[in-house]
N, C-alpha and C positions, 0 to 999 in steps of 0.2 A: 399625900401623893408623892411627898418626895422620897419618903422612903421606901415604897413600891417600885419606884422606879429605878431606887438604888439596888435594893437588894435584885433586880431584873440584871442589871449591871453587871451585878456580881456571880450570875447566872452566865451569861453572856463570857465574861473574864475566863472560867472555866473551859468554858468552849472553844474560845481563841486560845487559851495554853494545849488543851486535849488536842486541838486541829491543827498548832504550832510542829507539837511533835509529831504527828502522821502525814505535816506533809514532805518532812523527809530532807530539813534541810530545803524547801522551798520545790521541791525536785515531782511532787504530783500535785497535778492541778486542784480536782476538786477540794483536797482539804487545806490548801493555801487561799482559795477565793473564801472558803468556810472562814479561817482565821481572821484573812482583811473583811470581811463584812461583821463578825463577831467584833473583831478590835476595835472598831467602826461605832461602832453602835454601842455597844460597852462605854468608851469612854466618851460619847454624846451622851446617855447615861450616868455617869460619873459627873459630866460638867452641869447637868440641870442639877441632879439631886445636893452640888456644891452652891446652886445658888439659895438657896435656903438651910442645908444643914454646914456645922461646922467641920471646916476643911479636914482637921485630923479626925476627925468621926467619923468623915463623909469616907475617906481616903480607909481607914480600919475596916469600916465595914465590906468595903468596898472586896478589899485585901482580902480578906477572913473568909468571907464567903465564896470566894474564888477560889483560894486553895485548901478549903473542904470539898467544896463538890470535886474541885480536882482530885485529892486524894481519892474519896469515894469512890470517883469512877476507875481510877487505876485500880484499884481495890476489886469492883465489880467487873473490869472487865480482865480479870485476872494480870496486868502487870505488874501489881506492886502488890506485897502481902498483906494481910491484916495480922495485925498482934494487939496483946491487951496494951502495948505502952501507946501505940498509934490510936485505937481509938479511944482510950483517955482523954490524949493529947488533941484530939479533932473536937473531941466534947470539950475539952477545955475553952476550944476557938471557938464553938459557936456558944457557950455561955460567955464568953465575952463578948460577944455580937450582939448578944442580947442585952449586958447590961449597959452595955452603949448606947443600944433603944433606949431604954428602962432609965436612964440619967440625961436621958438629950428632950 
């Protein structure tokens, strides 16, 4: 359960960085309350899945999967490019997410 919840976390982590920047320096509403309920709930997520997995695990995965999806979506939603060294580099992340599963 607890890494269901983590990698949820890390779902969430995304969405308060993606909501961070659109709301513009704090300046429009809907994607600033988006951010504080994501940031919210995110790192309630972060604090259970730390009471049973290990803190730098808990915290890596945490990380990792945050700033994949994040890139992703900049990626999907045309602000940031794709090239072959970036998505290497994203696959490189989420195989180490993985084998952080795969050792814990």
């Amino acid at each position: 359960m607890a890494w269901v919840v983590l990698l949820v976390a890390g779902v969430l982590e995304a969405v308060w960085a993606t909501a961070l920047a659109e709301s513009r320096g704090f300046r429009r509403l809907v994607p600033t309350l988006v951010f504080a309920a994501a940031l919210v709930a995110s790192m309630l997520g972060l604090a259970f899945a730390m009471r049973t997995l290990p803190t730098g695990t808990a915290y890596a995965v945490w990380v990792g999967v945050g700033a994949v999806l994040t890139a992703v979506w900049a990626v999907l939603t045309g602000k940031e490019r794709a090239s072959l060294a970036r998505t290497l580099l994203l696959c490189g992340l989420v195989a180490c997410v993985a084998g952080l599963k795969a050792v814990s």
